[in-house]
C-alpha positions as CSV (number, residue, x, y, z in Angstrom):
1,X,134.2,91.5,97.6
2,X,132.8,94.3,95.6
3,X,135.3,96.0,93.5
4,X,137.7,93.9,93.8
5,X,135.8,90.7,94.8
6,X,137.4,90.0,98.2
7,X,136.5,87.0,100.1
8,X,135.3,89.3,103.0
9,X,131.9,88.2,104.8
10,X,129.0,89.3,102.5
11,X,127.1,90.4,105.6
12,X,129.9,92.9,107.1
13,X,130.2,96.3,108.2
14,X,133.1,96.6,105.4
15,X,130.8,95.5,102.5
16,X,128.1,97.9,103.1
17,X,130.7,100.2,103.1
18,X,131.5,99.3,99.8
19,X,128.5,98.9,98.2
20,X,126.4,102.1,99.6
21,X,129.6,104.4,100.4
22,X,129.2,105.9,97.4
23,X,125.5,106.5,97.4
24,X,123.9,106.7,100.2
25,X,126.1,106.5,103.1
26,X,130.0,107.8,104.5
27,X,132.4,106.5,107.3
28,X,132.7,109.2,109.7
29,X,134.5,107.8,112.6
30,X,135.8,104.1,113.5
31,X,137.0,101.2,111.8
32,X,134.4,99.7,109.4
33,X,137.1,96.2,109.3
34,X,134.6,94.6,112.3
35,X,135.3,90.8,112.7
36,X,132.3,88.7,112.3
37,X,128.9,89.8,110.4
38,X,126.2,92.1,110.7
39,X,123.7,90.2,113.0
40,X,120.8,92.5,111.6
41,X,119.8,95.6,111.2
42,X,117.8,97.4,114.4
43,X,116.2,101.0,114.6
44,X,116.5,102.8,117.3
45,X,113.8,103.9,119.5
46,X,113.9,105.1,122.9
47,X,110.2,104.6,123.9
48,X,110.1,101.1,122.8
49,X,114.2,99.3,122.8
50,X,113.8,96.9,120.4
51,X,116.0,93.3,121.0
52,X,119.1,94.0,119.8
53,X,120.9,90.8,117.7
54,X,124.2,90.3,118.0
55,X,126.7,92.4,116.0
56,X,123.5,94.7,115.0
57,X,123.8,97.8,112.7
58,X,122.0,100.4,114.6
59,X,120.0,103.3,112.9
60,X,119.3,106.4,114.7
61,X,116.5,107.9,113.2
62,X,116.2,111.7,114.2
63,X,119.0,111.2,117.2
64,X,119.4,114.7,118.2
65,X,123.7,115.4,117.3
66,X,123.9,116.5,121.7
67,X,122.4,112.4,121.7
68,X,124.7,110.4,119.6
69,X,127.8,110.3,121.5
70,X,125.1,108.5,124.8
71,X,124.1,106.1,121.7
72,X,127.3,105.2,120.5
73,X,128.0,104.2,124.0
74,X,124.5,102.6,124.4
75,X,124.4,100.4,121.2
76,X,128.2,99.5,121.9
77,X,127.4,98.1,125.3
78,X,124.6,95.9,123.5
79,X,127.2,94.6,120.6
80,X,126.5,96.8,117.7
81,X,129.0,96.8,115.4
82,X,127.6,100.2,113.8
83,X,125.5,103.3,114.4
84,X,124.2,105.5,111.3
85,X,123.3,109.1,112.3
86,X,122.2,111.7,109.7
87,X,125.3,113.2,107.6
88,X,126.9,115.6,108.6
89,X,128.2,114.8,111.8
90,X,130.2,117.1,113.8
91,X,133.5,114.8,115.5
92,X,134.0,116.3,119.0
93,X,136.2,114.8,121.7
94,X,133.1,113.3,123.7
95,X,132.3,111.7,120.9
96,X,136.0,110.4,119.6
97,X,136.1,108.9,122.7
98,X,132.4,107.4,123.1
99,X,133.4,105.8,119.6
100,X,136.8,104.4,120.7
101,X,135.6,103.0,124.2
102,X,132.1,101.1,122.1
103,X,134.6,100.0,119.5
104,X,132.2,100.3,116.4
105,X,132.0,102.4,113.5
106,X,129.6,105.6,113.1
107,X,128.2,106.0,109.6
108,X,126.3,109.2,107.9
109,X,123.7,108.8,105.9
110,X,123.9,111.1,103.1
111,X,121.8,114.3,102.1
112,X,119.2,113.5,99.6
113,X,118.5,109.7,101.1
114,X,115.8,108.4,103.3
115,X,115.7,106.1,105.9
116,X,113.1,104.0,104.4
117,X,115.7,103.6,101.3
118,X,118.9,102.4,103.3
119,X,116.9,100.2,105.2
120,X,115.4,98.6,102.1
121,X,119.1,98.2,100.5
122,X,120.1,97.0,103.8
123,X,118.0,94.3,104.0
124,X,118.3,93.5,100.5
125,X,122.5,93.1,101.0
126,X,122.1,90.8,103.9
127,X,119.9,89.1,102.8
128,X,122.2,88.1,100.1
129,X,124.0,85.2,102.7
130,X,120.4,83.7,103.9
131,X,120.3,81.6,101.1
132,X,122.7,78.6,99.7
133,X,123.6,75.6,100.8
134,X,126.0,75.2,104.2
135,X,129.1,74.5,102.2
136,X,130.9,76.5,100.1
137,X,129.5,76.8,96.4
138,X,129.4,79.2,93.3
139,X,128.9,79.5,89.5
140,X,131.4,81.3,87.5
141,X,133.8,81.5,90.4
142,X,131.6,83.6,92.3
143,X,129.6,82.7,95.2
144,X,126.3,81.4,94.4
145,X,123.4,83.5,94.3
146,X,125.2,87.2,94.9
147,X,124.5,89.2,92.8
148,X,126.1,92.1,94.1
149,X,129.2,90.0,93.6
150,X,128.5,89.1,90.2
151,X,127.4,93.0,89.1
152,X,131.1,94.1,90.7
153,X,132.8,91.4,88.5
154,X,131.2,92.8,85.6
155,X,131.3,96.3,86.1
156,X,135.4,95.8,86.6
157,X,135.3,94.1,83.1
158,X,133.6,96.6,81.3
159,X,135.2,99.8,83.5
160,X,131.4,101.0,84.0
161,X,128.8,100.7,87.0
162,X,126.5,98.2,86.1
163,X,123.1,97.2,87.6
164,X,121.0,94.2,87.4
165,X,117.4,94.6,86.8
166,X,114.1,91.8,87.2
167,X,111.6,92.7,84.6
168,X,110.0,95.1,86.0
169,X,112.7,97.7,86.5
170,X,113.4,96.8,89.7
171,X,117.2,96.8,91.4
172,X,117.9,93.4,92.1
173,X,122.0,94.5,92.6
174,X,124.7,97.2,91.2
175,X,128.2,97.3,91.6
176,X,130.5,100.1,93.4
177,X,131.1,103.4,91.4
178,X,127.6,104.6,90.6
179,X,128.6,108.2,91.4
180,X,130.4,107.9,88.2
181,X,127.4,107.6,86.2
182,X,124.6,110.6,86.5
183,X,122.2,112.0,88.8
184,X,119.5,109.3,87.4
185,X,121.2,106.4,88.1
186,X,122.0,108.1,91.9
187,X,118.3,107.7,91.8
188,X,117.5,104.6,90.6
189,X,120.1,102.7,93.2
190,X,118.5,104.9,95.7
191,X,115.1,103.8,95.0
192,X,115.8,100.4,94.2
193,X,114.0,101.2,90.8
194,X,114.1,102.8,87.4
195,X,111.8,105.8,88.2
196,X,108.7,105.6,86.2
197,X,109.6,108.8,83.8
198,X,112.9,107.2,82.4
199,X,110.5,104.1,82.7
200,X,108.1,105.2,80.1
201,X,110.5,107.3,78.1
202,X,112.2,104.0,77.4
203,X,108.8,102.2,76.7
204,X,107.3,104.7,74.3
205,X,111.1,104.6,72.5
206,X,110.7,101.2,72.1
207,X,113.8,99.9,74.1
208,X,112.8,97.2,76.0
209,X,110.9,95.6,72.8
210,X,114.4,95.7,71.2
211,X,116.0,94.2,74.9
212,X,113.8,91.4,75.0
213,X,113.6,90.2,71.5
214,X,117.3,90.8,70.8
215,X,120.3,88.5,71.9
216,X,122.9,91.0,71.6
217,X,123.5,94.5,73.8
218,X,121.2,97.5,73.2
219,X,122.5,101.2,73.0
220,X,120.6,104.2,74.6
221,X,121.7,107.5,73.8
222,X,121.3,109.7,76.6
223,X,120.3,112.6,73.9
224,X,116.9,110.5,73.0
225,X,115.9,110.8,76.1
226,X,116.1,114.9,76.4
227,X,116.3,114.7,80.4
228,X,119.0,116.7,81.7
229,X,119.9,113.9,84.8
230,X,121.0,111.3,81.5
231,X,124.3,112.4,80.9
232,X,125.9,108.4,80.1
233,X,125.1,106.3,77.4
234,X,123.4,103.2,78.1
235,X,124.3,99.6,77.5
236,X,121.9,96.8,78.5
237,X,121.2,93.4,77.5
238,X,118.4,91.1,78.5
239,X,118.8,87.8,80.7
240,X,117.6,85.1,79.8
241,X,116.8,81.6,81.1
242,X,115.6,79.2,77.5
243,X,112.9,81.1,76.3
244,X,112.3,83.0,79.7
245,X,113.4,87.0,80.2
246,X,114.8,87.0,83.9
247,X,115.8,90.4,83.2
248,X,118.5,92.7,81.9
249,X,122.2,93.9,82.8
250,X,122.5,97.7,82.5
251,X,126.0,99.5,82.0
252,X,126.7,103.4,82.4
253,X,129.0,103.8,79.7
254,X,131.1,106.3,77.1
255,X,132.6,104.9,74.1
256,X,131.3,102.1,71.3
257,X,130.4,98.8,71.8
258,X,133.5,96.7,70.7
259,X,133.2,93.5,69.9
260,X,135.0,92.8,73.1
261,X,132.4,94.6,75.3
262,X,129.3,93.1,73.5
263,X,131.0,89.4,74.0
264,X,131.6,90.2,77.7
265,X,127.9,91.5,78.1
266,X,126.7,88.3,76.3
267,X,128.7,86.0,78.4
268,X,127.7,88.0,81.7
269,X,124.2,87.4,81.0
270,X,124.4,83.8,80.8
271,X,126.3,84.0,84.4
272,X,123.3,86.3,85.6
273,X,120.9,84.1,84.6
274,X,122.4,81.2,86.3
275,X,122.6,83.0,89.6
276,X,119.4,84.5,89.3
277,X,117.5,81.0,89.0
278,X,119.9,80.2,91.8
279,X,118.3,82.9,94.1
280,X,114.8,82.3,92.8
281,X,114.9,78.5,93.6
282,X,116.7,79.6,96.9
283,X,113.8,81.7,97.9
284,X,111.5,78.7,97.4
285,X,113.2,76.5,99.0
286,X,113.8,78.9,102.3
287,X,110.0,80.3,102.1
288,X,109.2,76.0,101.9
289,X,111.2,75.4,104.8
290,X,109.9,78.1,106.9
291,X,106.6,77.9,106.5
292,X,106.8,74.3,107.3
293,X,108.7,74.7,110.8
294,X,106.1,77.5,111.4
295,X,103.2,75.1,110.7
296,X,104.7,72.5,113.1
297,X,105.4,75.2,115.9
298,X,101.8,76.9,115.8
299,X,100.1,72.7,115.6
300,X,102.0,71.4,118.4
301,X,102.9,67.9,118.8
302,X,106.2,65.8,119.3
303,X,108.1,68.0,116.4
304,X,106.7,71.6,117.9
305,X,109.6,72.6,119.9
306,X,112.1,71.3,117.6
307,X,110.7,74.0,115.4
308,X,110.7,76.2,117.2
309,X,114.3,75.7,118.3
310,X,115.0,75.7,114.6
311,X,113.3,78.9,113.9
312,X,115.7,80.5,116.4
313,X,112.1,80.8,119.0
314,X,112.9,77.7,121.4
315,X,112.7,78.9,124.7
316,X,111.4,82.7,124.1
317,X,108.4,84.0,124.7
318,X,106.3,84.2,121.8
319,X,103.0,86.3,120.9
320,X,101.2,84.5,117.6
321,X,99.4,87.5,115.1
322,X,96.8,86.0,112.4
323,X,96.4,87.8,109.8
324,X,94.2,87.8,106.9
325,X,92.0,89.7,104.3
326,X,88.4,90.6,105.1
327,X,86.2,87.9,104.3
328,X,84.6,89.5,101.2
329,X,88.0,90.5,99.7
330,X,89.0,86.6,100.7
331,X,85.7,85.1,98.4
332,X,87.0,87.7,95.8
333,X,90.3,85.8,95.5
334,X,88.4,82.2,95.3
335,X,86.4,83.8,92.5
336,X,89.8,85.1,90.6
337,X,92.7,82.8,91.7
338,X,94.9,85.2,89.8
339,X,94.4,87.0,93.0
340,X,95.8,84.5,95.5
341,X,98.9,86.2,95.4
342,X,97.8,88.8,98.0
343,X,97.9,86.9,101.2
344,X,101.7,86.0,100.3
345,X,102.3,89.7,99.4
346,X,100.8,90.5,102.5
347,X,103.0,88.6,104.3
348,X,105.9,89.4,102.8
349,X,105.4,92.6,103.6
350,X,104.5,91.7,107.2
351,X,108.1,90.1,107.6
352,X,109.7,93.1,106.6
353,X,107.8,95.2,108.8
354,X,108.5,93.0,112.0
355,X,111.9,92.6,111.1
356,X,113.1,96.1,111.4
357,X,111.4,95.9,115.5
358,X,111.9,92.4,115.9
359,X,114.4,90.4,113.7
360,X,113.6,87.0,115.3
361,X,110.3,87.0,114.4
362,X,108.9,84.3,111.5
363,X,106.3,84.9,109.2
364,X,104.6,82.4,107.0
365,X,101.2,81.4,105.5
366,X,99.5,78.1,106.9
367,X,96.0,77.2,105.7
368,X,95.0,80.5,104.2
369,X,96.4,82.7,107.6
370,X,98.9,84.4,107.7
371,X,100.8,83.3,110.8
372,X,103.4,85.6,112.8
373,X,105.8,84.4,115.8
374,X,106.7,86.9,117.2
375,X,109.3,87.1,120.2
376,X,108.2,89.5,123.3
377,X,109.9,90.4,126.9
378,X,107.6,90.6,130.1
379,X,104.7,88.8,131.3
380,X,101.2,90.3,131.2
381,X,98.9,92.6,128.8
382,X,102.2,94.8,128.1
383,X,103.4,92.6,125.6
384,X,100.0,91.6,123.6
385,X,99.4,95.3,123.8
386,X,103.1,95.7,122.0
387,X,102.5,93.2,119.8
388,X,99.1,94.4,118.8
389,X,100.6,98.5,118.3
390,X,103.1,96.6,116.0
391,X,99.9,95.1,114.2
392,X,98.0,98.2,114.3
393,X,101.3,100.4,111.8
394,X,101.3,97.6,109.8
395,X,97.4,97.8,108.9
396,X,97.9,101.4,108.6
397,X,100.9,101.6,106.1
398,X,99.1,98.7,103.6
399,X,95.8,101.0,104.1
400,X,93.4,100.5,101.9
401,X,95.8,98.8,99.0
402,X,95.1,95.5,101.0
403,X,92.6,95.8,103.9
404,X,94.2,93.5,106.5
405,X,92.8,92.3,109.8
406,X,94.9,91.0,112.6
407,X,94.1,88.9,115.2
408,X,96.3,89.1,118.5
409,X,97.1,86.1,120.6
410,X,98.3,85.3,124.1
411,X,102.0,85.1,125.3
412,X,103.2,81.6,125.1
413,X,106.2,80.2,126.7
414,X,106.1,76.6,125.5
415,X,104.8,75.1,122.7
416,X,101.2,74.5,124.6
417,X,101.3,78.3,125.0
418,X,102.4,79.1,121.5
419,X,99.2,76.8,120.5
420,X,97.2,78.5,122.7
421,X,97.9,81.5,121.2
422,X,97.4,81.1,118.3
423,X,93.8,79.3,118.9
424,X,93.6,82.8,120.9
425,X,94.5,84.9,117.6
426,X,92.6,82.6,115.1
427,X,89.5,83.5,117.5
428,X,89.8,87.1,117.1
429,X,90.6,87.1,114.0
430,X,87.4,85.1,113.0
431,X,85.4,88.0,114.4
432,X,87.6,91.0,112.4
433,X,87.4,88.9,109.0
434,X,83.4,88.2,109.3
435,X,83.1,91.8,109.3
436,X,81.9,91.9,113.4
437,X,83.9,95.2,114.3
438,X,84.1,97.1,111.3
439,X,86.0,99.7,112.9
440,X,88.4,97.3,114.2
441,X,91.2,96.0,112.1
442,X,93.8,94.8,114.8
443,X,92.0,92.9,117.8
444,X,93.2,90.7,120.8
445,X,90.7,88.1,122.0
446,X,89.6,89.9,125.4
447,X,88.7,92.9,122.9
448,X,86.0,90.6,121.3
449,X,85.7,87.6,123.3
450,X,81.9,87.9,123.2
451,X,81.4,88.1,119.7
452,X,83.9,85.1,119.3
453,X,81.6,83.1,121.7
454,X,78.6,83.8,119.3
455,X,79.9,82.7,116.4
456,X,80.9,79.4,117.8
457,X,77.6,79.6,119.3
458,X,76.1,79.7,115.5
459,X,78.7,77.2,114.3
460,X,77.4,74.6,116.9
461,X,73.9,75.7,116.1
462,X,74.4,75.3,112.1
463,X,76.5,71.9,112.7
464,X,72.8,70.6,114.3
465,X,71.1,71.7,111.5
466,X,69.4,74.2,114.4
467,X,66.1,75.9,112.8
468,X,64.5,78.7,114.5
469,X,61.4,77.7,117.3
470,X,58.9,78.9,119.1
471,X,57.6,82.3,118.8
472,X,60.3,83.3,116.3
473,X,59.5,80.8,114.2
474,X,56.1,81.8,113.8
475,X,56.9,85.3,113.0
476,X,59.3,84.1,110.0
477,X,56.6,81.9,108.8
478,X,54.2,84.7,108.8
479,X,56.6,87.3,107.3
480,X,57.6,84.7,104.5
481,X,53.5,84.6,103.4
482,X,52.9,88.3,104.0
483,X,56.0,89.9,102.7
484,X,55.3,92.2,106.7
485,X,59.1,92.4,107.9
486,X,58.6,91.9,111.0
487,X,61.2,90.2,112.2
488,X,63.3,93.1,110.7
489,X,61.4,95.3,112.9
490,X,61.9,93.2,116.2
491,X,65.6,92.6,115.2
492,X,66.2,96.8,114.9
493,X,63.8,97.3,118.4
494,X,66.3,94.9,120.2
495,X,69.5,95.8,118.7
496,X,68.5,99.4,120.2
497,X,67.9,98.0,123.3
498,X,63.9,99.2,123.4
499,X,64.7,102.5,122.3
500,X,62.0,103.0,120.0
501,X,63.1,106.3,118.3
502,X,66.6,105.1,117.5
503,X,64.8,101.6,115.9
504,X,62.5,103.6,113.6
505,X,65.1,105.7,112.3
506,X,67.1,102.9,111.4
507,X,64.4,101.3,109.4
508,X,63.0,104.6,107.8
509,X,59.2,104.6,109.7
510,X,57.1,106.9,111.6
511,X,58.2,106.1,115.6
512,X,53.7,105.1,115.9
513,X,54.5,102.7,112.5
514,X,57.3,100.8,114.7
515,X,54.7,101.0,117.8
516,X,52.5,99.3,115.8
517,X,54.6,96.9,114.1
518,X,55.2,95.8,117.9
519,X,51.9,95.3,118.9
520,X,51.5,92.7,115.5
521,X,54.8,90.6,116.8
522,X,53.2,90.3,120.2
523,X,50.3,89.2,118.6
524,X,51.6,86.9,116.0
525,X,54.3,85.4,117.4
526,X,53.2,85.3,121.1
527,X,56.4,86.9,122.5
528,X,55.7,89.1,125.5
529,X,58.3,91.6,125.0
530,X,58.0,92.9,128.9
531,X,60.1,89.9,129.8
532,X,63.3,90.0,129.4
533,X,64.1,86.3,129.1
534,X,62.0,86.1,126.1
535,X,63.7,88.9,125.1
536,X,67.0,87.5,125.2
537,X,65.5,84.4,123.7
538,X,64.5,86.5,120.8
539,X,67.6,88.0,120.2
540,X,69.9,85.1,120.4
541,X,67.6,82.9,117.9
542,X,67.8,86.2,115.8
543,X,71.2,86.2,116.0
544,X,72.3,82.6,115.7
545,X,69.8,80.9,113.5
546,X,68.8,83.7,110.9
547,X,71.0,85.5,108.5
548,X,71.3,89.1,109.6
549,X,71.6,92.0,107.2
């Protein structure tokens, strides 16, 4: 369907050929013509087997060359209807007949490329046939909403790889041929973005004022530039929907801009734009419907397992993840609601991350959470443990661009259990977000059950309207006239569990001003802190009814 718009399956095996061939990857054995389309795409790892989806595309990152004619024949027993080792690949017999008997196709991915980019493109290509309505329908006589489909029309029209760009520069879809153009447009389709030095030149030069105010093409010579990788003149024109810039058609091309070529670009704009708004209200309409079945999966009730049947979940095993932002960056966002975004961005970039492990997984914000399905095999503390390693790289490739914490339910096999996991998840999540295990930012509920049973402790007691009593309550009131701080200094001498050396460094005094300091509670309050029920007393009043630094 790309160069010459065929009518084959946007999500097969032939059409990544065709749109990356050129790029980023190369057939080295098998026929790419697979019947049916690419379930998904899996990476391999042999510690940890992820689920394999029917008619997967399997990559095998760092498969020794002595190991990929045992893969071919592994991933072909599971139903993948592709394997991409790292080009080049040497063809040996074993391996010409591993490739025959799995009946798939081996790809190379080329020199120069990274994993992390084909699997971004890869994503991005099949994702192209998850949105649109169940019959038929397109704009232009193209299906609706591919834009990959739509930047191959074009670029056969104006004999010149084209790209479509959002307004930031990023690669939304390009047509076949871009090894015509130059090493910087290699680069941009390999990135899935202008790179921010052609970026800026094109800033400071004043082009994209000229793109977005102008209704007609725009010229760049390659010369104003001065970078040697900018060999091809450039040809853009902005997209636009009324008065709003979607963004802008780009065309690698020699020659002047005929009358004919600027009235093709003008009218391929306003087809852009139209499919563009068609993938945008698409998206909504998806991210509306899923976060809505995932609401009525994780809440139970008469609709819950239709929901989860619907989410592709009904009958699986499922281990919920919460996640959120700590609580202080979360009362950040109520004080800026520009900053609501984050959550969704972090759960956007949750659902990638599960999806190259776990394809079946569904992701989707419910009541300010975060919420993750996610499908497991087993029964036990192997799977939460899985679940939560999964949880644990995704906190650690955000870092500290958005500090996430996750919480970890239980497996659930029905929808009671996928409730009770996520009541499970929710729970430990409380205690990560609240700032309770700083050092934590992935927790399952055994990990911090105790904490999680003081805080509802403190909930309950606040919900009374619960004031502190007895001894402690004398020691507040006495503190509040003298300004003597100590409750400060029996909170410390507790939470080091007598030790008095540890409790005076922590508060900065002389080990005989903390002894001291003792001696005045016991007198003031009337605590006898030899027994340990008052003791404990003392702590959990401390802990539940006063605010703690």
């Amino acid at each position: 369907m790309l160069t010459s718009v065929s009518q084959r399956p946007r999500a097969s095996l032939g059409r990544i050929l065709d749109d990356l061939g050129d790029s980023l990857l190369e057939l080295v054995a098998g026929d790419p013509d697979h019947e049916g389309e690419i379930g998904g795409v899996v990476i391999h790892d042999p510690d940890d087997e992820p689920v394999h989806p029917p008619g997967a595309l399997v990559l095998g990152v760092g498969v020794p060359a002595a190991d990929i004619a045992g893969l071919v024949r592994d991933v072909g027993r599971r139903g993948a209807v592709g394997l991409v080792v790292r080009a080049p690949v040497a063809l040996t017999p074993e391996l010409d007949t591993a490739i025959d008997e799995a009946g798939l196709a081996l790809l190379g991915l080329r020199r120069g490329a990274t994993w992390a980019q084909l699997t971004a493109l890869l994503r991005s290509l099949l994702a192209e046939g998850d949105v649109g309505p169940a019959e038929p329908e397109s704009l232009g006589g193209l299906p609706s909403g591919d834009l990959f489909a739509v930047a191959n029309a074009i670029g056969a029209l104006l004999d010149a790889p084209v790209t479509i760009e959002d307004r930031s520069s990023r690669v939304l879809a390009f047509s076949g041929r871009q090894d015509e153009a130059d090493p910087s447009r290699v680069e941009t389709i390999i990135g899935r973005q202008v790179p921010e030095k052609y970026a800026r030149m094109l800033t400071e030069l004043g082009v994209f004022r000229d793109l977005y105010r102008e209704n007609r093409p725009v010229v760049v010579d390659p010369t104003m530039l001065g970078a040697d990788t900018i060999s091809k003149q450039r040809v853009a024109i902005a997209v636009r929907a009324g008065d709003e810039v979607l963004g802008s058609i780009w065309a690698a091309m020699d020659g002047e801009v005929t009358p004919e070529r600027a009235a093709a670009l003008q009218d391929a704009a306003k087809l852009v734009a139209l499919h563009m708004l068609r993938v945008r209200a698409g998206a909504d309409v998806q991210r509306r419907l899923r976060t809505d079945l995932v609401s009525t999966a994780l809440e139970g009730g008469l609709g819950a397992g239709d929901a989860l049947a619907r989410l592709g979940l009904g009958g699986k095993q499922v281990v919920v993840l919460a996640v959120s932002l700590p609580a202080a960056r979360v009362a950040d966002q109520d004080a800026d609601p520009g900053g609501l975004g984050e959550l969704d961005r972090v759960a956007d970039a949750l659902a990638v991350h599960l999806s190259a492990s776990v394809p079946s997984s569904a992701v989707a914000v419910v009541g300010g959470i975060a919420f993750a399905l996610l499908p497991v095999h087993g029964s036990g503390p192997d799977p939460e443990q899985r679940a939560a390693r999964l949880a644990e790289d995704f906190c650690e490739r955000l870092g500290a661009r958005l500090p996430t914490v996750v919480g970890v339910g239980g497996v659930g096999s029905d929808v009671g259990g996928v409730t009770a996991s996520r009541a499970a998840a929710v729970r430990a999540l409380r205690v990560l977000r609240d700032g309770h295990h700083a050092q934590r930012r992935v927790a399952r509920l055994p990990d911090v059950h105790t904490e999680s049973l003081l805080l509802e402790l403190r909930d309950l007691a606040a919900a009374r309207g619960e004031r502190p009593m007895g001894p402690i309550a004398r020691l507040l009131d006495y503190d509040a006239r003298n300004d003597s701080g100590l409750t400060e200094t029996l909170a410390a001498w507790l939470d080091a569990l007598g030790d008095v050396r540890s409790a005076a460094a922590r508060l900065f005094i002389h080990t005989n001003t903390l002894r001291y300091r003792l001696r005045r509670v016991e007198e003031i309050s009337g605590l006898d802190l030899t027994d340990p029920d008052q003791r404990f007393a003392a702590m959990l009043q401390l802990r539940m009814l006063t605010p703690r630094p």
